[in-house]
BAKEPA-394658 format. One line per 8 residues: number of its first residue (from 0); their letters; for each residue x, y, z of N, C-alpha, C, CB. Coordinates in Angstrom, 2 decimals. Glycine has a CB too. Layout:
# residues N
NUM = a = X/Y/Z/X/Y/Z/X/Y/Z/X/Y/Z ~ ... $
# end
This chain:
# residues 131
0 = xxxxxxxx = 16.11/14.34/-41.87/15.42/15.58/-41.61/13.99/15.23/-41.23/15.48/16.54/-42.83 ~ 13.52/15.50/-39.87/12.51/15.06/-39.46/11.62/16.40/-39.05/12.84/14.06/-38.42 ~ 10.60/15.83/-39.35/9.08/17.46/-39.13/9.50/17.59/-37.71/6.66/17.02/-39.26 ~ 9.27/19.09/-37.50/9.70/19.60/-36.43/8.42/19.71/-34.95/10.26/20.99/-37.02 ~ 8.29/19.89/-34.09/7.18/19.91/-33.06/6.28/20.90/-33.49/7.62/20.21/-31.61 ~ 6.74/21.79/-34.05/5.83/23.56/-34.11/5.06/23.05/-35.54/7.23/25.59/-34.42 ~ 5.24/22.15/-36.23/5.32/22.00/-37.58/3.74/21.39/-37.56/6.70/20.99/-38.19 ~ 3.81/19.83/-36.82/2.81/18.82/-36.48/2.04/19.73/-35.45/3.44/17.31/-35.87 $
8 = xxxxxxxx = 1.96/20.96/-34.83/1.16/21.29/-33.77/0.43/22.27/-34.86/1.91/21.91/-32.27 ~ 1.14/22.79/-35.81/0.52/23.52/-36.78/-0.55/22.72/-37.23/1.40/23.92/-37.84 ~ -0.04/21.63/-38.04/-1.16/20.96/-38.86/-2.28/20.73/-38.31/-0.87/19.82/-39.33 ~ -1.85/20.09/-36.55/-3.24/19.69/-35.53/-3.95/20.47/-35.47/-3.17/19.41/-34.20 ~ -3.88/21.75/-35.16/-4.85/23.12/-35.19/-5.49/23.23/-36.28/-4.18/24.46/-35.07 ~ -4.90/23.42/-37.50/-5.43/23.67/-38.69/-6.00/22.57/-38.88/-4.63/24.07/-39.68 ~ -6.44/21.26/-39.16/-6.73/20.28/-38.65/-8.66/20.03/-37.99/-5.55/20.32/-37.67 ~ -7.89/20.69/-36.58/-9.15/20.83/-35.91/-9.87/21.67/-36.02/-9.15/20.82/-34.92 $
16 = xxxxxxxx = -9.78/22.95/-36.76/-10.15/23.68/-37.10/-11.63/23.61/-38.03/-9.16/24.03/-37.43 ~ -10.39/22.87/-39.33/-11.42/22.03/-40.60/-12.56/21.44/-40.39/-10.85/20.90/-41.23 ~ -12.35/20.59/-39.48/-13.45/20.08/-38.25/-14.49/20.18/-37.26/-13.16/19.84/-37.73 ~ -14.08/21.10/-37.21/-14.86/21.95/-36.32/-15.85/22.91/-37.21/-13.82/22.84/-35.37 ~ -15.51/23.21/-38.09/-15.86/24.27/-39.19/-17.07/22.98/-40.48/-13.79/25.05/-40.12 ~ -16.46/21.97/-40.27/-17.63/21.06/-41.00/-18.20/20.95/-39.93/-17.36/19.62/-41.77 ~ -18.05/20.18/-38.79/-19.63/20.17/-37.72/-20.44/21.24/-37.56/-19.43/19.94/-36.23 ~ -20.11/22.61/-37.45/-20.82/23.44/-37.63/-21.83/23.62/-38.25/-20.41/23.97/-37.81 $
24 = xxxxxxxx = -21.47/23.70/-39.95/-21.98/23.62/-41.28/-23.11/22.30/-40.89/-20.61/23.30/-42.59 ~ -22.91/21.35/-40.92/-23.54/20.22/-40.15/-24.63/20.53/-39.46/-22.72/19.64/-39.26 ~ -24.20/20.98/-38.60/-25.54/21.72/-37.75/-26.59/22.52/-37.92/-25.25/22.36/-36.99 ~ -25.97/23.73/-38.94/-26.91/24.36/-39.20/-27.79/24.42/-40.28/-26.57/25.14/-39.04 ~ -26.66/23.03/-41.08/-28.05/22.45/-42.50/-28.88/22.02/-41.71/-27.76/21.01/-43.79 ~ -28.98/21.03/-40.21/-29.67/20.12/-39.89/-30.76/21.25/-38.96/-28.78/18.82/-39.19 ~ -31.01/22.58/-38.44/-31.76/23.45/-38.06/-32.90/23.17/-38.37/-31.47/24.49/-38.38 ~ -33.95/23.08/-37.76/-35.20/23.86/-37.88/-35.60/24.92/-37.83/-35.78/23.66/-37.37 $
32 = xxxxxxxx = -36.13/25.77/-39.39/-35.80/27.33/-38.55/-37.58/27.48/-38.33/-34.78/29.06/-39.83 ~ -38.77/27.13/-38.89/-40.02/26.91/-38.63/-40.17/26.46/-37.22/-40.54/26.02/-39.57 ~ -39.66/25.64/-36.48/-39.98/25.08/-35.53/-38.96/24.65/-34.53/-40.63/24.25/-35.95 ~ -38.34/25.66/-34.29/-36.79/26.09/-33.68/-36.88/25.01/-32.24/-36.62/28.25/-33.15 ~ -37.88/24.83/-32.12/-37.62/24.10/-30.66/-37.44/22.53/-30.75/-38.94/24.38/-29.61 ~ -37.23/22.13/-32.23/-36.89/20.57/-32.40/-35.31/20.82/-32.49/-37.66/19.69/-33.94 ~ -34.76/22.08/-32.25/-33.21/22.04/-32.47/-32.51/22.26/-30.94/-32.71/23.37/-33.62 ~ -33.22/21.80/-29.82/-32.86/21.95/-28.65/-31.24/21.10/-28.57/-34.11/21.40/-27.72 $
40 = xxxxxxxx = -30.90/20.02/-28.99/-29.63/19.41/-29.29/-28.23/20.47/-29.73/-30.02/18.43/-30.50 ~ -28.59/21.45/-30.07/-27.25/22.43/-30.87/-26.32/22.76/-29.75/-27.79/24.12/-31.67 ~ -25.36/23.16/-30.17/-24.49/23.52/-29.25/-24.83/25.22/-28.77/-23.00/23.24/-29.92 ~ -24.61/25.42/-27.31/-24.73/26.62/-26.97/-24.45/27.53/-27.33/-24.52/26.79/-26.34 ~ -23.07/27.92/-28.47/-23.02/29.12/-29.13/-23.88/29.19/-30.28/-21.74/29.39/-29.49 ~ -25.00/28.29/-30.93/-26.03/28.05/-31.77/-26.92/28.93/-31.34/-26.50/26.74/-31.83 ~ -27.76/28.68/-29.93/-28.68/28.98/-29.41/-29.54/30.24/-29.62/-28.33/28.84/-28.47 ~ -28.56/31.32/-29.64/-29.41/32.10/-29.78/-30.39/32.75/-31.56/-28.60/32.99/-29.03 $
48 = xxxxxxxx = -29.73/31.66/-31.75/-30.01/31.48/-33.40/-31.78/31.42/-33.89/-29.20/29.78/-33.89 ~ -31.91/29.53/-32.83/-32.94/29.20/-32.13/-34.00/30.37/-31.42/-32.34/28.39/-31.20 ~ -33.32/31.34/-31.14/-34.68/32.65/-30.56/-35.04/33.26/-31.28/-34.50/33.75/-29.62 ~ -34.13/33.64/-32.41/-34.36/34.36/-33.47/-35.39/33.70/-34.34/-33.16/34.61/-34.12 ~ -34.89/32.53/-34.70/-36.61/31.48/-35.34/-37.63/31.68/-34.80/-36.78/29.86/-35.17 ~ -37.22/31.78/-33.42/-38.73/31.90/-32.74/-39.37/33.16/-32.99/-38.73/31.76/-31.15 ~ -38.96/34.10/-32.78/-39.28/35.15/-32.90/-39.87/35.66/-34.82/-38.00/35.78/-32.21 ~ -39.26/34.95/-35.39/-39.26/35.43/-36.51/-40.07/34.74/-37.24/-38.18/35.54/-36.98 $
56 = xxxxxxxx = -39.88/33.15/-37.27/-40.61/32.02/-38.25/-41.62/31.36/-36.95/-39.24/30.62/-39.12 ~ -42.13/31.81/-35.89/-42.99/30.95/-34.95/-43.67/30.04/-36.02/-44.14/31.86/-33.94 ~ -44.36/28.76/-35.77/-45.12/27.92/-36.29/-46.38/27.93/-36.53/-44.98/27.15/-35.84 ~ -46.94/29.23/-35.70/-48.62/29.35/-35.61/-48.84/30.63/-36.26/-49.35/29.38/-33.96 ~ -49.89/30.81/-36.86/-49.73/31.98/-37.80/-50.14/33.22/-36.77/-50.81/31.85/-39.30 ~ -49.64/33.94/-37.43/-49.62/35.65/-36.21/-50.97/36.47/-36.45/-48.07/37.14/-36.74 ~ -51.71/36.44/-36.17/-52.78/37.10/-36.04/-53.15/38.18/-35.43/-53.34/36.54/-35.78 ~ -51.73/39.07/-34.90/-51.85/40.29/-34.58/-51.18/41.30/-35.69/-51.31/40.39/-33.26 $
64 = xxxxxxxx = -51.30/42.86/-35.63/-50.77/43.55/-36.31/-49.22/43.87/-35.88/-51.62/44.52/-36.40 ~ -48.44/43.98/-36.75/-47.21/44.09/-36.57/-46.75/45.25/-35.49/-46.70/44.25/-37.85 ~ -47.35/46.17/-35.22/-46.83/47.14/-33.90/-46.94/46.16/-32.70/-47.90/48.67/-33.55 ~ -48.39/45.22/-32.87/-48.43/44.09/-31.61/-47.48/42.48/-31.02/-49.77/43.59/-31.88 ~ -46.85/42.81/-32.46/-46.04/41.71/-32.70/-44.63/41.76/-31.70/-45.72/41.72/-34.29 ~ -43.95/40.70/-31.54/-42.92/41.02/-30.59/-41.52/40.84/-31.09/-43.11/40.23/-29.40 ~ -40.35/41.64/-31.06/-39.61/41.79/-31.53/-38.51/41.58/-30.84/-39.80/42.59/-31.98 ~ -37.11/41.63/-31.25/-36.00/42.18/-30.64/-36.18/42.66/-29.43/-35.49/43.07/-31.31 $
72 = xxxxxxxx = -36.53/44.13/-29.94/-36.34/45.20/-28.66/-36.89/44.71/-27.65/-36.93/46.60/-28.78 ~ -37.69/43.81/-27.61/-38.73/43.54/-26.29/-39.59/44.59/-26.08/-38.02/43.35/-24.87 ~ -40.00/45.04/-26.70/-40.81/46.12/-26.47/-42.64/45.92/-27.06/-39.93/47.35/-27.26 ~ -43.61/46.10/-26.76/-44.28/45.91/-27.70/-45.75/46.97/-27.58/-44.43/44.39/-27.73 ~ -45.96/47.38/-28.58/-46.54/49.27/-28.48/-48.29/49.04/-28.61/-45.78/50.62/-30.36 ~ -49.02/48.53/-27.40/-50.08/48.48/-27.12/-50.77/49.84/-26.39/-50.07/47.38/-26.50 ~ -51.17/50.27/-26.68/-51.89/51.20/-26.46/-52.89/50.78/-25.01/-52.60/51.47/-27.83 ~ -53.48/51.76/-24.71/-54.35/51.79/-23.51/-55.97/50.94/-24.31/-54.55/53.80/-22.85 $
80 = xxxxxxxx = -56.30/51.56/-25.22/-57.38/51.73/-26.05/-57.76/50.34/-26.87/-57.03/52.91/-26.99 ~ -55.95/50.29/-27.25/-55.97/48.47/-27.85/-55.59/47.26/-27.11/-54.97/48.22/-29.01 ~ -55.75/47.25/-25.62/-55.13/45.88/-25.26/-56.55/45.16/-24.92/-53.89/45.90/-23.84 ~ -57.61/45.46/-24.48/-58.39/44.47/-25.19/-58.53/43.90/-26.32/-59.18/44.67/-25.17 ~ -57.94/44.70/-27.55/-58.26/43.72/-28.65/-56.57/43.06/-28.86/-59.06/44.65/-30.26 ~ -55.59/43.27/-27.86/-54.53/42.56/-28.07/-54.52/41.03/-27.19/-53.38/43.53/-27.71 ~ -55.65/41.35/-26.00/-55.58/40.45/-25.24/-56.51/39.27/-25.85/-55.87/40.96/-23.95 ~ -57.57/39.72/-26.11/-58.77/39.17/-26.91/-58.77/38.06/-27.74/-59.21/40.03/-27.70 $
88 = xxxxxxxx = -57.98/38.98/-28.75/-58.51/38.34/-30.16/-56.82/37.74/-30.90/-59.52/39.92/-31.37 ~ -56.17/37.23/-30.15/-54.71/36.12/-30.39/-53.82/36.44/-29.97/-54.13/35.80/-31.60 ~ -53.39/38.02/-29.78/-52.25/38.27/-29.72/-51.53/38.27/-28.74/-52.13/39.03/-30.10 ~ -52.24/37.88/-27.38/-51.46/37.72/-26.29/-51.18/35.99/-26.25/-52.26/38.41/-24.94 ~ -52.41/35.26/-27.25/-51.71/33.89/-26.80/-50.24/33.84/-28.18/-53.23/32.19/-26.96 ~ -50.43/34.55/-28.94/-49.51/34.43/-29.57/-48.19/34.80/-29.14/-49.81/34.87/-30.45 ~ -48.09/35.87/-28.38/-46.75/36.51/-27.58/-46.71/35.19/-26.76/-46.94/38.20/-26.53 ~ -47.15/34.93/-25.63/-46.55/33.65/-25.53/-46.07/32.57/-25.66/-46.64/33.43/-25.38 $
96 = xxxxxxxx = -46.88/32.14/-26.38/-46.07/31.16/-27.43/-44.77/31.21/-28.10/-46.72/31.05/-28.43 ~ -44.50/32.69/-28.68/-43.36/32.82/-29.15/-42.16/32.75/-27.67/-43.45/34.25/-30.07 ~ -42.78/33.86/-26.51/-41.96/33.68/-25.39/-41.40/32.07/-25.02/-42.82/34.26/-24.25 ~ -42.33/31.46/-24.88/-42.17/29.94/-24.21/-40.96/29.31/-25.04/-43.72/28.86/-24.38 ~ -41.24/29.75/-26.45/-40.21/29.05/-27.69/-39.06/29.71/-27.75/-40.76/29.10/-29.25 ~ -39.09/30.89/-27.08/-37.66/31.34/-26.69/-37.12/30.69/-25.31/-37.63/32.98/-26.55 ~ -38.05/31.00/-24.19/-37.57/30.12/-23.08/-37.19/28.41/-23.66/-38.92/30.14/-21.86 ~ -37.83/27.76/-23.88/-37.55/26.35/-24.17/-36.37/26.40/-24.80/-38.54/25.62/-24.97 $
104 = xxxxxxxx = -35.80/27.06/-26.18/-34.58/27.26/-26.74/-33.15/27.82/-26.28/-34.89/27.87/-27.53 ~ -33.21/28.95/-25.72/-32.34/29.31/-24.95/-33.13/30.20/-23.76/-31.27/30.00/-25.79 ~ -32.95/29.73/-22.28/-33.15/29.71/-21.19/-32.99/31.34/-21.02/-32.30/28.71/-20.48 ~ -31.61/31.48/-21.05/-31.11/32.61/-20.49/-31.46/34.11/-21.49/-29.48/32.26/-20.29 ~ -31.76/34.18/-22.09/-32.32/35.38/-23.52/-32.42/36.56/-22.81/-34.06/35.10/-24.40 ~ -32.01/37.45/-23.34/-32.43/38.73/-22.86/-32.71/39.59/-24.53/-31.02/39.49/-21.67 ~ -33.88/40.59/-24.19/-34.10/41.32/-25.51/-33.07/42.47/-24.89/-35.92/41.83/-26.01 ~ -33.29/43.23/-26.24/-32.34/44.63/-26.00/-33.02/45.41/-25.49/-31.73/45.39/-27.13 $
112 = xxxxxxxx = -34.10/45.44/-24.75/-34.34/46.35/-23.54/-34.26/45.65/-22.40/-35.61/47.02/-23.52 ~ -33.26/44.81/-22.77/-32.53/43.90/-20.80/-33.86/42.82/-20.71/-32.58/45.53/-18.55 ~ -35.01/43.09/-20.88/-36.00/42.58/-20.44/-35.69/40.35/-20.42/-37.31/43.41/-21.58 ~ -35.66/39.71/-19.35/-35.95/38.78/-19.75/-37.33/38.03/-20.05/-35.35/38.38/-19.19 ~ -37.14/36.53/-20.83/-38.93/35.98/-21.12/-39.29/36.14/-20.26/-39.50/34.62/-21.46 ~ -39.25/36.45/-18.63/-39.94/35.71/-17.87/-40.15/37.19/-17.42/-39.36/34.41/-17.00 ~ -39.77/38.19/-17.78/-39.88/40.25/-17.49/-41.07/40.05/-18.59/-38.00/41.81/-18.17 ~ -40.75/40.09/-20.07/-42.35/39.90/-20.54/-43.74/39.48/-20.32/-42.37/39.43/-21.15 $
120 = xxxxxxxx = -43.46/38.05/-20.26/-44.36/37.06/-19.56/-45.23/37.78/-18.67/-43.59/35.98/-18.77 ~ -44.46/38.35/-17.77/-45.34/39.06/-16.19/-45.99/40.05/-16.90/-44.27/39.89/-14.66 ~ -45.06/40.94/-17.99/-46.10/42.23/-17.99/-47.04/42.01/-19.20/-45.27/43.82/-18.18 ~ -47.26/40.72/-19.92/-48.31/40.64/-20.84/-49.49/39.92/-19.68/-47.83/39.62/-22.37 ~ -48.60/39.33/-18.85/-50.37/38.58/-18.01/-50.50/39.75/-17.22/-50.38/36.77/-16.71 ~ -50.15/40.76/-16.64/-50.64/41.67/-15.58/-51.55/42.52/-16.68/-49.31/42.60/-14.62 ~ -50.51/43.05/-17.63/-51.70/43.76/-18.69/-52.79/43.24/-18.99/-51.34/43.98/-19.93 ~ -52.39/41.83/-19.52/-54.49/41.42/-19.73/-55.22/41.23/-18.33/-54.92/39.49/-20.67 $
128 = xxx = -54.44/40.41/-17.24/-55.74/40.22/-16.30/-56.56/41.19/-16.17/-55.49/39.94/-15.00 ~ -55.79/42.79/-16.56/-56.38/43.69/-15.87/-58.00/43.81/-16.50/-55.46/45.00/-15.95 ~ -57.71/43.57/-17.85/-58.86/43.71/-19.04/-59.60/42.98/-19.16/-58.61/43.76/-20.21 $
# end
């Protein structure tokens, strides 16, 4: 009585599975979540993990107020009145920075207002040159 084909194709799956499921684990002990852009090596379904660090744990301390801060939505609620003091005094080099650390991490990013880094990017430098 010998193991059957469906039997050994079972085990291989389940198998690779196990495997696949420790490299993972693997990976994401080995993360940087402070400094997301030393984890450029991860595998592409990782990646967007990597934006979320950025966005969340950037490395440089945030020196704007949290309405100025940049989020998810891509959105970010500067006023007419306050973008000199958004452009001014950190918070636009700080939005970039975080942008760039999303571009460098995963390329392709879109926030949930569609916007890509490179849709931000334009409208934080058109907003300050203006100022």
């Amino acid at each position: 009585m010998g193991i059957s084909v469906f039997t050994i194709n079972k085990i291989c799956t389940v198998l690779l599975f196990v495997c696949l499921f420790f490299q993972i684990q693997n990976t994401a002990h080995a993360e940087n979540k402070v400094q997301p852009i030393g984890n450029l090596k991860l595998p592409p379904f990782l990646t967007w993990r990597n934006a979320m660090y950025c966005l969340r744990n950037y490395k440089e301390p945030n020196p704007c107020p949290w309405k100025y801060t940049l989020n998810l939505s891509g959105s970010l609620d500067v006023a007419d009145s306050d973008a000199d003091n958004f452009c001014k005094n950190g918070c636009m080099n700080h939005t970039r920075a975080v942008l760039d650390c999303i571009d460098d991490v995963k390329r392709d990013f879109w926030f949930a207002n569609k916007a890509s880094v490179k849709d931000l990017n334009d409208v934080v430098n058109s907003r300050c040159n203006t100022h």
